[in-house]
GURO-261434 format. One record per residue: x, y, z of N, C-alpha, C, CB in turn; residue in three letters. Coordinates in Angstrom, 1 decimal. Glycine has a CB too. Layout:
BEGIN
NODE; X; Y; Z; X; Y; Z; X; Y; Z; X; Y; Z; ala
...
% end
This chain:
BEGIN
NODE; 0.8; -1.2; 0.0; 0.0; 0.0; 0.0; 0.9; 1.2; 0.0; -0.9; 0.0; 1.2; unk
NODE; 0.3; 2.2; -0.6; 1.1; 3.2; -1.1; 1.4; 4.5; 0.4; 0.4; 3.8; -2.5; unk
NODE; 0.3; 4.0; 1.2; 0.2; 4.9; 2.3; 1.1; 4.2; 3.6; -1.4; 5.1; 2.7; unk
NODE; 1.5; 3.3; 3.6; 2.1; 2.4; 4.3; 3.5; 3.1; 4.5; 2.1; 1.1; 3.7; unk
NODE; 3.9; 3.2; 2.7; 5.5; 3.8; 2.6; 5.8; 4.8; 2.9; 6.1; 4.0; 1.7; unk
NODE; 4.7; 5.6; 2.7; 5.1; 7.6; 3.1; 4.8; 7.7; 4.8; 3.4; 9.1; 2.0; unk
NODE; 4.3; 6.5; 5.0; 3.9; 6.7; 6.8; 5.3; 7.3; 7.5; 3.5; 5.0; 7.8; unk
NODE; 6.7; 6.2; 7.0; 7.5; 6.7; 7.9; 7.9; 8.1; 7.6; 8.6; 5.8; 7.9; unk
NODE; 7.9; 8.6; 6.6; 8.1; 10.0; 6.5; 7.7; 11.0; 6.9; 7.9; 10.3; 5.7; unk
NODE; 6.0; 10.6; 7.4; 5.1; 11.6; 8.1; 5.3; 11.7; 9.2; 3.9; 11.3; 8.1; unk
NODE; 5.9; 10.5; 10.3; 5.9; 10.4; 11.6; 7.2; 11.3; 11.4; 5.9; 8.9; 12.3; unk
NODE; 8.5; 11.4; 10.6; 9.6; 11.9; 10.5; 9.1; 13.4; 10.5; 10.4; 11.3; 9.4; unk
NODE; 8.8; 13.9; 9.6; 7.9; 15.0; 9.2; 7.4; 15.6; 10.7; 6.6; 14.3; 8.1; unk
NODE; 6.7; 14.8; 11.2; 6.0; 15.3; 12.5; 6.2; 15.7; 13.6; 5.5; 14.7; 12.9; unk
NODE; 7.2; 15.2; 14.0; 8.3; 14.9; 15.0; 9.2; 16.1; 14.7; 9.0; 13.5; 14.8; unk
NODE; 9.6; 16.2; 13.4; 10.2; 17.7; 13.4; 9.3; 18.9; 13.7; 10.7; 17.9; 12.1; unk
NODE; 8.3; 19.1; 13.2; 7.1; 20.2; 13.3; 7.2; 20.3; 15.1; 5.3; 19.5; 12.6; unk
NODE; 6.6; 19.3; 15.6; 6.4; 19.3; 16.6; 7.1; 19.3; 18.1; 6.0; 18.6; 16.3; unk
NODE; 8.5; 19.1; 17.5; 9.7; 18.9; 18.6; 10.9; 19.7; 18.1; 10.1; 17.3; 18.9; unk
NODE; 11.0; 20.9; 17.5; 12.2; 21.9; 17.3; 13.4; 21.0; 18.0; 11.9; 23.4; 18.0; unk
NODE; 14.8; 21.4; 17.1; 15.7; 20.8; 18.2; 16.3; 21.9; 19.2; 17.0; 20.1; 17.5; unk
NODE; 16.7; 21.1; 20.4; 17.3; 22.6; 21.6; 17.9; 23.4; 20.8; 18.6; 22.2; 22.9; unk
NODE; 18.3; 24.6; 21.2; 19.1; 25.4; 20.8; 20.7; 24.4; 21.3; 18.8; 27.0; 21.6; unk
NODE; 21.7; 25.2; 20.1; 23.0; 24.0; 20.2; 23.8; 25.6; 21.2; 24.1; 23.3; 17.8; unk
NODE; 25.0; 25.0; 21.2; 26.0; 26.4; 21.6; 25.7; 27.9; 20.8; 27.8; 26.0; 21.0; unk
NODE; 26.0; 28.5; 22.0; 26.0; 29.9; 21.6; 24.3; 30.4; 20.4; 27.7; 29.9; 20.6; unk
NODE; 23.4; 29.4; 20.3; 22.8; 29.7; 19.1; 21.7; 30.8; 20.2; 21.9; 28.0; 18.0; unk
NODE; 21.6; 32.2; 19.5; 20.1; 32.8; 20.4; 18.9; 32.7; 19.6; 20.1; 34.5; 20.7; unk
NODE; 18.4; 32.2; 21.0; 16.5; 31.9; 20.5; 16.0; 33.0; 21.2; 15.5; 30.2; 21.2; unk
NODE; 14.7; 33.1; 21.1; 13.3; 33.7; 21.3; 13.4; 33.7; 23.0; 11.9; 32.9; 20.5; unk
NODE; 13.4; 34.7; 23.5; 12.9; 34.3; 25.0; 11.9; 35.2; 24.9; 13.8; 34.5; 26.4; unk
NODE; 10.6; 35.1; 25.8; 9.4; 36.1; 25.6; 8.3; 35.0; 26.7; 8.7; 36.3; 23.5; unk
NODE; 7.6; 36.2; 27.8; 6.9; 35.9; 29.1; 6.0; 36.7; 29.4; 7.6; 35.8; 30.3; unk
NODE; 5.5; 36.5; 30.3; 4.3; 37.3; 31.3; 5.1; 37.2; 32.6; 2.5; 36.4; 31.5; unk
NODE; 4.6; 38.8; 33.4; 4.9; 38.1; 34.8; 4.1; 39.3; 35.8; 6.7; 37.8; 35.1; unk
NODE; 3.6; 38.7; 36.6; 3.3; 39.7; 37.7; 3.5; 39.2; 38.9; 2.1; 40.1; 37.8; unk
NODE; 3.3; 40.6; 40.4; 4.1; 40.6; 41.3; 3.7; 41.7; 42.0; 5.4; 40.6; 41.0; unk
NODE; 4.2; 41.4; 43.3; 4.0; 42.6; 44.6; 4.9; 42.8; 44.9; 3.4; 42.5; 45.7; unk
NODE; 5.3; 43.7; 45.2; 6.7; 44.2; 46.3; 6.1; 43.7; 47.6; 7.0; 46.1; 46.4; unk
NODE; 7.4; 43.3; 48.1; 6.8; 42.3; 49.8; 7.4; 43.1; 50.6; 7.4; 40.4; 50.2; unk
NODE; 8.6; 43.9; 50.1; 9.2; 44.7; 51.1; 10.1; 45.7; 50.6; 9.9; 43.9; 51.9; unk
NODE; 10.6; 47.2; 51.7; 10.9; 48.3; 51.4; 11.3; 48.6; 52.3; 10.2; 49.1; 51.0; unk
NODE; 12.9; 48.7; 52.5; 14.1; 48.6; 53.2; 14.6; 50.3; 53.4; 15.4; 47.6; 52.4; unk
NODE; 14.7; 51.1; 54.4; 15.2; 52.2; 54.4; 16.4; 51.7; 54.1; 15.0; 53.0; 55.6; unk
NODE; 17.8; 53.0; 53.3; 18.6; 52.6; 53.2; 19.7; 53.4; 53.3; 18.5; 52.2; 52.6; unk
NODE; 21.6; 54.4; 53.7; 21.7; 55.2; 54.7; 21.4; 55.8; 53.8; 22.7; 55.4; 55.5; unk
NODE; 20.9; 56.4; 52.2; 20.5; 57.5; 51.3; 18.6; 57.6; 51.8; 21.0; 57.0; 49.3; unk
NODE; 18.4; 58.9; 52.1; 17.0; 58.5; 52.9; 16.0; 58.7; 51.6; 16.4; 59.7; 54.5; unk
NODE; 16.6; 58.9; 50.3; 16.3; 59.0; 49.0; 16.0; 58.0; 48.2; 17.3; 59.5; 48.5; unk
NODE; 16.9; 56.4; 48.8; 17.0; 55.0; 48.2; 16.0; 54.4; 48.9; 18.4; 54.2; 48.3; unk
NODE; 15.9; 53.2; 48.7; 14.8; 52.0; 48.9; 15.1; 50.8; 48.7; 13.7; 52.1; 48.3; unk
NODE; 15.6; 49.9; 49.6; 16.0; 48.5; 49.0; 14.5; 47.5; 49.3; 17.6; 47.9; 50.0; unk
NODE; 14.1; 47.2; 48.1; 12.7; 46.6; 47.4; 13.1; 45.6; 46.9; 11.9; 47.4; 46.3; unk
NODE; 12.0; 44.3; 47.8; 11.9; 43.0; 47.0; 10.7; 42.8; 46.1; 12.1; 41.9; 48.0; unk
NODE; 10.9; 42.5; 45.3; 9.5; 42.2; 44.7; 9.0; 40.9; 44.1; 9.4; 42.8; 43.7; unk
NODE; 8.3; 40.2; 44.8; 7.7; 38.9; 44.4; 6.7; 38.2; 43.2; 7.1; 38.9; 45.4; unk
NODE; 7.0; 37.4; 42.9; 5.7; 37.1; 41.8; 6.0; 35.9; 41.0; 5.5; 38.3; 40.7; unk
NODE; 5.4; 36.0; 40.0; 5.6; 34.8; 38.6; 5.7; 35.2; 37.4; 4.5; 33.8; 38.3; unk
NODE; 5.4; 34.1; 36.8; 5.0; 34.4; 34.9; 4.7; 33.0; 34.9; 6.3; 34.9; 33.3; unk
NODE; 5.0; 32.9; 33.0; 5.7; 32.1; 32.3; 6.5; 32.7; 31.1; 4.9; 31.3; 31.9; unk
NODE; 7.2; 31.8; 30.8; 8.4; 32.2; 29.8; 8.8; 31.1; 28.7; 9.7; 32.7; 30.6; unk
NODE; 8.9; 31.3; 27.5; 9.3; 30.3; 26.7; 11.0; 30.0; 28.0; 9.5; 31.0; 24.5; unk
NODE; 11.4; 28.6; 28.0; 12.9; 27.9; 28.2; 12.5; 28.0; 29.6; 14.7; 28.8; 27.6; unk
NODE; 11.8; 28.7; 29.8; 11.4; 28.8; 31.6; 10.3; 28.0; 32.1; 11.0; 30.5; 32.2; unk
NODE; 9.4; 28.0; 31.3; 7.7; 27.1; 31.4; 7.1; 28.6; 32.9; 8.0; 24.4; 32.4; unk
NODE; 6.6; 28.0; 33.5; 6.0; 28.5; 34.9; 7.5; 29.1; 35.5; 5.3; 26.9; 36.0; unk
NODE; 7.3; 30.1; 36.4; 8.5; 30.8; 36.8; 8.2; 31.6; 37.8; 9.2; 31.4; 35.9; unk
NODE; 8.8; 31.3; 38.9; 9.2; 32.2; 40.2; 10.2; 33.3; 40.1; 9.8; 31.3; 41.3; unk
NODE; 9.5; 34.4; 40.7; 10.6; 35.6; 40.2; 10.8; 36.3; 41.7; 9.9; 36.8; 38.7; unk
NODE; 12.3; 36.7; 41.6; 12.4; 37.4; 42.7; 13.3; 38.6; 42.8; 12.8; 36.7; 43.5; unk
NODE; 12.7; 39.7; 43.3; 13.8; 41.1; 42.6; 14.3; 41.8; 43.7; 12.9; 42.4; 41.6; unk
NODE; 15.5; 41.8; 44.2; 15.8; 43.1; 45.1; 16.8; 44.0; 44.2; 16.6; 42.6; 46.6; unk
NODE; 16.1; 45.0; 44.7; 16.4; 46.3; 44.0; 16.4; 47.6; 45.0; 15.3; 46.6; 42.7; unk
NODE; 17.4; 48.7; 44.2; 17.5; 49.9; 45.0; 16.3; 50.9; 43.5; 19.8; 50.6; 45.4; unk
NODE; 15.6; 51.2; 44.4; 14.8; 52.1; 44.3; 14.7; 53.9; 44.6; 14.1; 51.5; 44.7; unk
NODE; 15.2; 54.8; 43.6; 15.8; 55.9; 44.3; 14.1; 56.8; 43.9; 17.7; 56.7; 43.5; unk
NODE; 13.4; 57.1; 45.4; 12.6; 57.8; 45.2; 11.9; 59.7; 44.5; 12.5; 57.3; 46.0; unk
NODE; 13.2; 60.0; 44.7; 13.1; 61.0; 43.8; 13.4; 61.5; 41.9; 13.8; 61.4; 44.6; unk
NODE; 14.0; 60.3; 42.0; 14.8; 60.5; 40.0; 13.6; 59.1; 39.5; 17.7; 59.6; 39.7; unk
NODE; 13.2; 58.2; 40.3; 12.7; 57.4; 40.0; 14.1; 56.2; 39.1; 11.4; 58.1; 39.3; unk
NODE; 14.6; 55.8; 39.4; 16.1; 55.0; 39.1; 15.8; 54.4; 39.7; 17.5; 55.4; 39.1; unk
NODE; 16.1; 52.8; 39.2; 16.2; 51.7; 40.1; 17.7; 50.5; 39.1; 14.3; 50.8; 40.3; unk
NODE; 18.2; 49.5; 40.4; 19.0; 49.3; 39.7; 18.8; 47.7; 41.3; 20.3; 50.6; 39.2; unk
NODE; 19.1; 46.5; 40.2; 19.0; 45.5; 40.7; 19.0; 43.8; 40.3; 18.2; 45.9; 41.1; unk
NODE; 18.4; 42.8; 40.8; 18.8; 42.1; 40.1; 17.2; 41.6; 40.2; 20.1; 41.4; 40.5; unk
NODE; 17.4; 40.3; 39.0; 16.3; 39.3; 38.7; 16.4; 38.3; 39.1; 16.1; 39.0; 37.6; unk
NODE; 15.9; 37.3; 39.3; 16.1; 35.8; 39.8; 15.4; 35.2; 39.3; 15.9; 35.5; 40.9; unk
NODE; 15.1; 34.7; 38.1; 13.9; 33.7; 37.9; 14.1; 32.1; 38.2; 13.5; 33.7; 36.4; unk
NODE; 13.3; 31.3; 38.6; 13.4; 30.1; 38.8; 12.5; 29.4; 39.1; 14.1; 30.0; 39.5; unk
NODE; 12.8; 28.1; 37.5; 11.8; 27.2; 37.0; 11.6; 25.9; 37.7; 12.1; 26.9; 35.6; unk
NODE; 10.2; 25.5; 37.5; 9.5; 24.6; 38.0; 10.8; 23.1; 38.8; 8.5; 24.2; 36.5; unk
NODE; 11.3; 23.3; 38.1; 12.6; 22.4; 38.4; 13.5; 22.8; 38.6; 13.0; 21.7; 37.6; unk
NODE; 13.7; 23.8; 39.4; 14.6; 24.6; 40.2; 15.8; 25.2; 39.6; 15.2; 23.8; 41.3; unk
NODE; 15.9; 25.1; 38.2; 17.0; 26.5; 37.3; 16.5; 27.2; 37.7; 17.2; 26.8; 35.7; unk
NODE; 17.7; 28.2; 37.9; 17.5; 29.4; 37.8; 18.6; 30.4; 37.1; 17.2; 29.7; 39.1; unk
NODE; 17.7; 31.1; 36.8; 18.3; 32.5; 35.6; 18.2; 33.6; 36.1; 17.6; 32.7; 34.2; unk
NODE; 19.3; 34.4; 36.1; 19.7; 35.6; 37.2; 19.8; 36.4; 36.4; 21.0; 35.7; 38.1; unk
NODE; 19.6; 37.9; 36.1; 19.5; 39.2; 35.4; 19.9; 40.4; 35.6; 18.4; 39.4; 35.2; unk
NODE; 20.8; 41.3; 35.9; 21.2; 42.4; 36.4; 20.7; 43.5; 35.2; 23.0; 42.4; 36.8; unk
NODE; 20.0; 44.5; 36.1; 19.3; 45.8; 35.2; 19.9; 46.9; 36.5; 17.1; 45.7; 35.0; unk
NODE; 19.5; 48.0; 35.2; 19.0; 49.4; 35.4; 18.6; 49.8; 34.8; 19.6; 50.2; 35.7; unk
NODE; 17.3; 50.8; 35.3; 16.5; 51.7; 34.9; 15.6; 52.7; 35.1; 16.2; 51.3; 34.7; unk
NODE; 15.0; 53.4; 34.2; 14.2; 54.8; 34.5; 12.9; 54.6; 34.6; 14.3; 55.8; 33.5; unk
NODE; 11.9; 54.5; 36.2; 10.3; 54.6; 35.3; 9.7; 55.9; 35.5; 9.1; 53.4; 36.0; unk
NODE; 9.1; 56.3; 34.3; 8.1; 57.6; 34.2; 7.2; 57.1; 34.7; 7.7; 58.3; 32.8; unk
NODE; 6.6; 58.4; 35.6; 5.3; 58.7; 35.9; 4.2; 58.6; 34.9; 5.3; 59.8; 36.4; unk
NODE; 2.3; 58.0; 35.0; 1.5; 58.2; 33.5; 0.9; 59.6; 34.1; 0.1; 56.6; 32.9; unk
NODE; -0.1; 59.7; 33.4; -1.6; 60.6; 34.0; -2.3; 59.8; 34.6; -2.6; 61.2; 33.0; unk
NODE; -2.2; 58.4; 34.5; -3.5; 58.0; 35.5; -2.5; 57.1; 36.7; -5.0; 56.8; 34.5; unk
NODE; -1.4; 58.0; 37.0; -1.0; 57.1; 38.6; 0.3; 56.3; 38.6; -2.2; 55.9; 39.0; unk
NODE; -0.2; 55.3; 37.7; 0.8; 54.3; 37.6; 2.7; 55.1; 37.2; 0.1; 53.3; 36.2; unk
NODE; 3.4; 53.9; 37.3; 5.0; 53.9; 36.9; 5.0; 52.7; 35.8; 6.3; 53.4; 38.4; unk
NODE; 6.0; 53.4; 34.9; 6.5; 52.3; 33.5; 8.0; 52.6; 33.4; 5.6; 52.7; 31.7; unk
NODE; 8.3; 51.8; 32.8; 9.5; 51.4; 32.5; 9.8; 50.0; 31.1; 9.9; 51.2; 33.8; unk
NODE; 10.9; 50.4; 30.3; 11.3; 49.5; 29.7; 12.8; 49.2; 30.4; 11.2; 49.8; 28.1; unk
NODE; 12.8; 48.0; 31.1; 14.0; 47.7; 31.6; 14.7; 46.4; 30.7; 13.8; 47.5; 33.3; unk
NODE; 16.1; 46.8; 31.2; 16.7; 46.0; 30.2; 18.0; 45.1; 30.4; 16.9; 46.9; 29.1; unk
NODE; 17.6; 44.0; 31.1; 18.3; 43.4; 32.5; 19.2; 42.4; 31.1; 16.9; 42.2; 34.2; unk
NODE; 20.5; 42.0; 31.4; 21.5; 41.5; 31.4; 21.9; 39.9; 31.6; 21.9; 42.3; 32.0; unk
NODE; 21.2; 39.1; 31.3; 21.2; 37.4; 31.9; 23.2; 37.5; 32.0; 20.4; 35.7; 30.2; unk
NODE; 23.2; 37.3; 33.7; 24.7; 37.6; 33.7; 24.9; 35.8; 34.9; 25.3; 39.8; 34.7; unk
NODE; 24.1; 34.8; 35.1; 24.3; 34.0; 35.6; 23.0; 32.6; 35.8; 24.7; 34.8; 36.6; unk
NODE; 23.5; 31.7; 35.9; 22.3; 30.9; 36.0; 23.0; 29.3; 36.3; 21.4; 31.0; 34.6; unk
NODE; 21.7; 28.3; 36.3; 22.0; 26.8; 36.8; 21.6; 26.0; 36.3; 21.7; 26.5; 37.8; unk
NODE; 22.0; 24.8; 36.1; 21.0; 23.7; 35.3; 21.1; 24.0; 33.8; 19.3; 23.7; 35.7; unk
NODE; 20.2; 24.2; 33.1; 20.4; 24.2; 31.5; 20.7; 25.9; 31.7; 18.6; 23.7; 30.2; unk
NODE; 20.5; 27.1; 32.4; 21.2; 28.1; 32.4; 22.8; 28.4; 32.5; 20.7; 28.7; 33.2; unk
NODE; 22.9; 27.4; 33.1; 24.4; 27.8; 33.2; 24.9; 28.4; 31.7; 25.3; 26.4; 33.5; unk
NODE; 25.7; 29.4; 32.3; 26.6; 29.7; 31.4; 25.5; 30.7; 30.1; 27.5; 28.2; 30.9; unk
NODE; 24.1; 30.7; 30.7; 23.3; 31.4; 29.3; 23.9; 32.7; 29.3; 21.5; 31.6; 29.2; unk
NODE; 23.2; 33.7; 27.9; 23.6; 35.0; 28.1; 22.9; 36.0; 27.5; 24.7; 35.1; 27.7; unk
NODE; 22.7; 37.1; 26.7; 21.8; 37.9; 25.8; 21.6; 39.0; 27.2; 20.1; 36.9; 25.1; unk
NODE; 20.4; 39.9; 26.5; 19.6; 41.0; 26.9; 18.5; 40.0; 26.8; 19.5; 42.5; 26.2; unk
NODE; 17.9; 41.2; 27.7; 16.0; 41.1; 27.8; 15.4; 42.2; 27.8; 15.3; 40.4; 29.0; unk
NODE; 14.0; 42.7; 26.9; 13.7; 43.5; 27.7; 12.3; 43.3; 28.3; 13.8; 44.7; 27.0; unk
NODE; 12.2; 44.3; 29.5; 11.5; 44.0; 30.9; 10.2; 45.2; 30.8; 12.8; 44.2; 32.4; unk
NODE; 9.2; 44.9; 29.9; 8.5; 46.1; 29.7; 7.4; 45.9; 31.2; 7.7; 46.2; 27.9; unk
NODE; 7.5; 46.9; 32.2; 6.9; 46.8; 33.8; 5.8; 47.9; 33.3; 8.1; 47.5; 35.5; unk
NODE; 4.7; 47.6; 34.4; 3.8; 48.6; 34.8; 4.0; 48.1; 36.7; 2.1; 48.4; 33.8; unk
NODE; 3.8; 49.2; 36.8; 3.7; 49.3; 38.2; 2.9; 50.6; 39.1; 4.9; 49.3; 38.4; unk
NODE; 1.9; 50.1; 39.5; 0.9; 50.7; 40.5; 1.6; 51.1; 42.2; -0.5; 49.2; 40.7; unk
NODE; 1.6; 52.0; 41.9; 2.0; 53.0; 43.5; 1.3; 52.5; 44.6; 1.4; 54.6; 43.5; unk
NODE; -0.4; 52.3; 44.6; -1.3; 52.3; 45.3; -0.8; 51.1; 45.6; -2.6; 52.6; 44.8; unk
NODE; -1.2; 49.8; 45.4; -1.1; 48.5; 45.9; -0.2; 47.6; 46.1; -1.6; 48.0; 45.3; unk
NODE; 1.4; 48.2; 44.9; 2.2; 47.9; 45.2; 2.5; 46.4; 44.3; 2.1; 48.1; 46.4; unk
NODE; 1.5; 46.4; 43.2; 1.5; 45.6; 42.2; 2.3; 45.4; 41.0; 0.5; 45.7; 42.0; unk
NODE; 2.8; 45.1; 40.1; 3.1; 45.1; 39.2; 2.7; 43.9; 37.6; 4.0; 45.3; 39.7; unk
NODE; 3.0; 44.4; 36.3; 2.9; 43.2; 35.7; 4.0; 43.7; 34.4; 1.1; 42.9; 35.4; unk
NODE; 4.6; 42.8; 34.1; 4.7; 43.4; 32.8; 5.1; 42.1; 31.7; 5.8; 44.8; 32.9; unk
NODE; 5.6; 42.4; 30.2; 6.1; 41.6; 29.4; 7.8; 41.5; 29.1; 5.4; 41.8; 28.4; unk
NODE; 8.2; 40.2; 29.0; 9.4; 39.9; 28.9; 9.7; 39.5; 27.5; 9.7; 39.0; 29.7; unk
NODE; 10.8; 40.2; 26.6; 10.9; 39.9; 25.2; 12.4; 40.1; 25.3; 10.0; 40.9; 24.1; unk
NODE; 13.7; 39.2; 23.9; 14.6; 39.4; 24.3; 14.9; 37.9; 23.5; 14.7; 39.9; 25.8; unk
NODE; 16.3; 38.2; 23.2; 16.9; 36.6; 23.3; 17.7; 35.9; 24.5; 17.9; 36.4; 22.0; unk
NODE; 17.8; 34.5; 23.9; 18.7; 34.1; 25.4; 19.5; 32.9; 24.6; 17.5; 33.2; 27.0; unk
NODE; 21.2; 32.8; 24.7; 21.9; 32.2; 24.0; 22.4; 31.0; 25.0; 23.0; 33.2; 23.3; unk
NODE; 22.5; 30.1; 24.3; 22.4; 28.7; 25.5; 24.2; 28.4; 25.4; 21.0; 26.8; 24.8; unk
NODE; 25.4; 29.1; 26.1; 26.7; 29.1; 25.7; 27.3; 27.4; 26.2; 27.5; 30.4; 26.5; unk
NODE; 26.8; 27.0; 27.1; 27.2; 25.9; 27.8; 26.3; 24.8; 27.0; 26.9; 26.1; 29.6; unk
NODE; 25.7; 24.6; 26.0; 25.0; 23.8; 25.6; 26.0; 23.0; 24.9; 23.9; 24.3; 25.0; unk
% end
């Protein structure tokens, strides 16, 4: 039968569609997430200007699946400058570390934004050794102390 012979091709065929191969060395792919979060805490610090802020939360992220995120950062309340680190860490305990700085403007209706643009400078498990930019587009609410924003960027797998 003529459908018999092209079977193995299709399953071949499929399997590619369906199962991309990892990224090899050095190759950058797509990283891109959701994530939201509360600040859990706000540290006086000796500048009575700064703010050392942790901020708690999740996403998901393509290479990350589900993800725990954790941020301490200095927050300078007058220039609105912050500068700090990322921590993400997946369902299976990698984790991928990020060093930023950045500027958030004030809107008209309340809120703080920012496009931050954190640095993958460390990580574990299939991170090890990753590397690239990201960028970290935040919104962030004054009032509640909420945030959400989107993660876009590549991520180069060097240790692969």
């Amino acid at each position: 039968m003529r459908l018999n012979r092209l079977m193995p091709s299709y399953v071949i065929l499929a399997t590619a569609l369906l199962f991309p191969a990892a990224a090899t060395a050095d190759e950058q792919v797509p990283f891109k997430g959701v994530y939201a979060g509360q600040a859990i805490s706000a540290v006086p610090t000796d500048d009575p200007t700064v703010l050392l802020v942790t901020t708690a939360g999740g996403g998901h992220a393509t290479h990350l699946g589900v993800f725990e995120f954790l941020s301490p950062h200095y927050s300078n309340l007058l220039t609105l400058e912050v500068e700090g680190v990322m921590i993400f860490t997946a369902a299976n305990g990698d984790v991928l570390e990020a060093e930023f700085t950045g500027q958030f403007q004030p809107t008209a209706d309340g809120f703080l934004v920012a496009n931050l643009t954190p640095t993958i400078t460390d990580g574990t498990g299939r991170f090890e050794d990753a590397t690239e930019d990201l960028t970290f587009n935040i919104i962030f609410d004054p009032l509640t102390l909420q945030s959400i924003a989107t993660i876009d960027g590549m991520i180069s797998f060097a240790g692969d």
